[in-house]
N, C-alpha and C positions, 0 to 999 in steps of 0.2 A: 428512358431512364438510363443512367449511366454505368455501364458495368466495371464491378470491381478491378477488370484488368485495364477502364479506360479513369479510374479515376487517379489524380496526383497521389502520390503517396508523401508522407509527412520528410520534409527535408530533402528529397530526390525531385532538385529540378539544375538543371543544368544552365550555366552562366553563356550567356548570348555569346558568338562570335565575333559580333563586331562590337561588344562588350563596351572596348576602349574608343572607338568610333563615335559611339551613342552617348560618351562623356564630352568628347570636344564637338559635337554637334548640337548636345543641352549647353553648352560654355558659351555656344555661338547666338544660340537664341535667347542667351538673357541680354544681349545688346539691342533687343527689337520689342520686350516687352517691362511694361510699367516697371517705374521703380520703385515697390511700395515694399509691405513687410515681408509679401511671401517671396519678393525677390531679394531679400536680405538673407532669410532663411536659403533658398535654395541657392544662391553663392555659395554660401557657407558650407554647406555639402558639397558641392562640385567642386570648391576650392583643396577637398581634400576626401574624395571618394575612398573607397575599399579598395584596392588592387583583388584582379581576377585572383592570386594565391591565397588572397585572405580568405576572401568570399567562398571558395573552392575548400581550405581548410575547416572554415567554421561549419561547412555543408559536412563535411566527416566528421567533425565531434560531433554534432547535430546528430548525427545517422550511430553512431556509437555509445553515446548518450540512448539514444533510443531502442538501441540492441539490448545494450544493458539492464534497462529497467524491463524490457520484456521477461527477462531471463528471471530477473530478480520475481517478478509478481508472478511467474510462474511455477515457481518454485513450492515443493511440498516438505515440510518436516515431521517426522515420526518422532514417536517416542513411546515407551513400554517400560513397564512397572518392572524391577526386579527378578519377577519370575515370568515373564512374558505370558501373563494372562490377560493381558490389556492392551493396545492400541491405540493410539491417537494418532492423528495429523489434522496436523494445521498448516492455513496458505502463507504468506508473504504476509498478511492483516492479521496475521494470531487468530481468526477465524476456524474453527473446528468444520475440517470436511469429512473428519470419515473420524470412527468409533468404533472399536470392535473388542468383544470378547470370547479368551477361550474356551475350549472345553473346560479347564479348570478352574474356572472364574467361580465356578458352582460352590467350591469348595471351602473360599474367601471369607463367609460371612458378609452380613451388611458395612460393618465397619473396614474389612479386608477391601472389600469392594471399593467403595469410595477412598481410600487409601493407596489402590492400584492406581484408579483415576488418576488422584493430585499425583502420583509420581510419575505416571507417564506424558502426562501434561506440560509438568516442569520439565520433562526430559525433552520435548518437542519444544519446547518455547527456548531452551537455551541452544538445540540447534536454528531456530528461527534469529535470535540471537547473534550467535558467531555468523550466521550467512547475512545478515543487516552489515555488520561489522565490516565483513568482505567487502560487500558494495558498496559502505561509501568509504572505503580506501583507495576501489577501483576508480570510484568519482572524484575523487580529489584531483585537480589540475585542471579538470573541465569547463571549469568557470566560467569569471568575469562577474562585471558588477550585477547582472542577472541575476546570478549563481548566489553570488555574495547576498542579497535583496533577499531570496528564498530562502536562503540557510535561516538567515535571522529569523523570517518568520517561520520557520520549525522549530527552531530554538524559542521561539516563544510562544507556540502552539505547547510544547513540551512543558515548559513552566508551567501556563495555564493548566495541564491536563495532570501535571504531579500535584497541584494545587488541591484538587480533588479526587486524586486518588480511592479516600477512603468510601467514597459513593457504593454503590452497592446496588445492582441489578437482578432481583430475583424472577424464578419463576419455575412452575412446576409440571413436571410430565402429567400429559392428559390422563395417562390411567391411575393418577394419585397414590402413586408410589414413591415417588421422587420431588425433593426440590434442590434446587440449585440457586447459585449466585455468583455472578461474575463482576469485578472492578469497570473504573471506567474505562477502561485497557482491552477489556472483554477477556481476558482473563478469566480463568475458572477461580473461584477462590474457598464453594463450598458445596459439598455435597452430602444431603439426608438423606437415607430412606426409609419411610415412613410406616412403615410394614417388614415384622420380624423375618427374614428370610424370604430376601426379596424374588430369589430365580430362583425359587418352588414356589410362587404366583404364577411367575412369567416366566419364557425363555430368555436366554443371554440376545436373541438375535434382535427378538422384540423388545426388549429390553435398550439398547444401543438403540435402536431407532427413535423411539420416546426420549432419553437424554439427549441424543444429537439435534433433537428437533426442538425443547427447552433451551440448551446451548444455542441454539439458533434464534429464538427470539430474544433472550435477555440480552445474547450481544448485536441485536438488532439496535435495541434499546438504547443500548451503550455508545452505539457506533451513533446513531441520532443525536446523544448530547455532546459526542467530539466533531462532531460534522458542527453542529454550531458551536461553539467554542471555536473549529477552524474559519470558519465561514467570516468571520469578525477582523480575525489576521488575514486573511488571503485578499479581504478588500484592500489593503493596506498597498498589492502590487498594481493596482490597477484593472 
């Protein structure tokens, strides 16, 4: 099996030495083979290869490009409700990875409670927001007709997914105290709970772990009807 330090890595390979050699030696050998369509084609190429700085340049957007998007998809954003009883973050997908309440959460009421939520949620999603923004600022210039090919079909993954927006993904915490509902965006968009004075049932701790894990299926849910919805446009590059 091949290990991690002998495999290629994505965009890090280095352009031959005798690079320019091995074009006027493919130039030499189309004088000796057939002349049918794939020696039309391969002319055509040789008649106007890459230069080693192109090749070499595109290998570091490539690798840049690729820096880039790591950082981005790794990336966390918080957000907290006005009086810092609440917690959220979410990843780079508006995806909820962590949930937490404070000590004073207790104090909130049902209605406080879900009300903390939507505000620290919206407070995560619009730093989620400004850091998208950053990135494809940083992306712009990266191109080429590639670039240009994928944009459109985001820009029409988008369309399609504002199209439906008003969809709606519910689903309820196992201990039937809670439900929730998230857009096709996996967005949070609604929270009940279904019993007066929820944390004097439960703890705040157990509590967060049942909604995190409701948020987790519905935007399962959600994430399965944009994955097809994308799946339709991505065919579109090949």
């Amino acid at each position: 099996m091949t290990s991690p330090e002998e495999q290629q890595k994505p965009f890090e390979f280095a352009v031959p030495e005798d690079y320019e050699q091995r074009i006027e030696d493919a130039r030499g050998a189309l004088d000796v083979v057939p002349r049918n369509e794939n020696w039309e084609n391969a002319q055509r190429v040789l008649a106007d290869p890459p230069s080693r700085e192109a090749i070499e340049a595109a290998q570091r957007e490539a690798a840049e490009a690729m820096a880039m998007l790591a950082e981005f998809q790794q990336a966390r954003h918080t957000g907290y409700d006005p009086d810092q009883t609440t917690k959220v973050v979410v990843d780079a997908g508006g995806l909820l990875t962590e949930l937490e309440f404070g000590v004073d959460a207790v104090r909130l009421g049902n209605h406080g409670l879900a009300a903390a939520i939507g505000f620290a949620w919206a407070e995560a999603e619009n730093a989620r927001a400004e850091s998208g923004s950053a990135f494809a600022a940083r992306g712009r210039g990266l191109g080429g007709d590639a670039a240009a090919a994928a944009e459109q079909v985001l820009r029409d993954i988008e369309t399609a997914v504002a199209a439906r927006e008003y969809e709606r993904f519910e689903q309820s915490t196992e201990d039937g105290l809670c439900k929730l509902a998230v857009n096709l965006r996996g967005r949070l968009t609604e929270v009940v709970f279904l019993q007066n004075n929820v944390l004097n049932l439960t703890d705040r701790h157990t509590l967060a772990e049942q909604l995190t894990a409701a948020v987790a299926a519905a935007q399962s849910a959600a994430s399965a009807a944009v994955g097809e919805i994308s799946a339709a446009h991505y065919a579109r590059l090949g």
